[in-house]
C-alpha positions as CSV (number, residue, x, y, z in Angstrom):
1,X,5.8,-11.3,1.1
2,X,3.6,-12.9,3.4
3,X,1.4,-10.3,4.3
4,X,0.0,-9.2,0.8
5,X,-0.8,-13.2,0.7
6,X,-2.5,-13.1,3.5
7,X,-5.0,-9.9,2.8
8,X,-8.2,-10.0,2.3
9,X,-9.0,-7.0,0.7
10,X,-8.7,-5.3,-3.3
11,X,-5.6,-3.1,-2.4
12,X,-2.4,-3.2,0.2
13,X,-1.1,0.0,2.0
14,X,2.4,0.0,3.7
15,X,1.6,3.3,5.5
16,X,2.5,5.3,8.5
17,X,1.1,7.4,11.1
18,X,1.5,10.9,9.9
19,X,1.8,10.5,6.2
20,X,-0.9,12.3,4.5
21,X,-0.4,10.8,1.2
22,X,-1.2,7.7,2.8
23,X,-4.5,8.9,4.4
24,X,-5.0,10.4,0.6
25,X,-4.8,7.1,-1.0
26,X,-7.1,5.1,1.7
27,X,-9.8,8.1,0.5
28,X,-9.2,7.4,-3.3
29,X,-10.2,3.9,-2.5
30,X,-12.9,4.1,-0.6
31,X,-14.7,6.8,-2.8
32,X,-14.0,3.9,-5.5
33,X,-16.1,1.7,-3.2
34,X,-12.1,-1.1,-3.1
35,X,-11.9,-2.6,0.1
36,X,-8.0,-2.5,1.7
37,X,-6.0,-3.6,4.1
38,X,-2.9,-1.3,5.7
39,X,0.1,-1.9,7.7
40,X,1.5,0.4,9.8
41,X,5.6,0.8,9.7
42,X,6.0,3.6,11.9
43,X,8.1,1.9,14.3
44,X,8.9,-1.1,12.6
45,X,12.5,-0.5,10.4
46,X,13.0,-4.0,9.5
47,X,9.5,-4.8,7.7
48,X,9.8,-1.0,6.2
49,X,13.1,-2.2,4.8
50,X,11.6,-5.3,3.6
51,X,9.5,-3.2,1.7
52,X,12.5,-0.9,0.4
53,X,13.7,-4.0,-1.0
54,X,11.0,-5.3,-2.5
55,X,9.9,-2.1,-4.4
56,X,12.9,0.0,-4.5
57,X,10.5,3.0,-3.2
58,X,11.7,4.4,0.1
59,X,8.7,6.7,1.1
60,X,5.1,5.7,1.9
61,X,2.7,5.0,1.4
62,X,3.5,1.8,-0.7
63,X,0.3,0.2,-2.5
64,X,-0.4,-3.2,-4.2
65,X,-3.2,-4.1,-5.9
66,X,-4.2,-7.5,-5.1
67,X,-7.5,-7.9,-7.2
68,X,-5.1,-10.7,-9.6
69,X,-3.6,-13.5,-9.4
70,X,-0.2,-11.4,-8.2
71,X,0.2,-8.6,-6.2
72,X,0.8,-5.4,-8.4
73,X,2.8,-2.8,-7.0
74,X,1.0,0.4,-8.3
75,X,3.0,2.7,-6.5
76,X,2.0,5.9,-4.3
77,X,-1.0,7.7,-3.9
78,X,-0.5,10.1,-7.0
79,X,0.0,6.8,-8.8
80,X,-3.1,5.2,-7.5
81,X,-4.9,7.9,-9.0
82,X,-3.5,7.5,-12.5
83,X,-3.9,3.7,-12.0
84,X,-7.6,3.8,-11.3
């Protein structure tokens, strides 16, 4: 996907509006001092879906860690935690 190329930041967020989870995992990371960059699906079924694809994971948010060489889907925010 194009737009985890294109970041430039240490993690990805595929978020929405009113998802507190989401809004949970921008916090974790910026108590952990890791810049990131979101994208906002609310009304926008066709890049969601690209996501669904891509991760198999239908809820948000969806978060990649870009710090490598690849992007590394880590997963939502309870997995962020246990990933950091």
């Amino acid at each position: 996907m194009t737009l985890l190329n294109r970041a430039d930041s240490d993690f990805f967020i595929v978020s929405t509006n009113v998802c507190p989870y989401c809004f949970k995992a921008k916090r974790i990371l910026d108590g952990q001092r890791l810049s990131w960059t979101d994208v906002n699906v609310q009304n926008d079924r066709e890049l969601r879906m690209e996501f669904v694809a891509m991760t198999g994971h239908r809820t948000v948010p969806l978060i990649f860690d870009l710090r490598g060489d690849e992007p590394v889907f880590v997963g939502g925010s309870d997995d962020l935690e246990v990933y950091l």
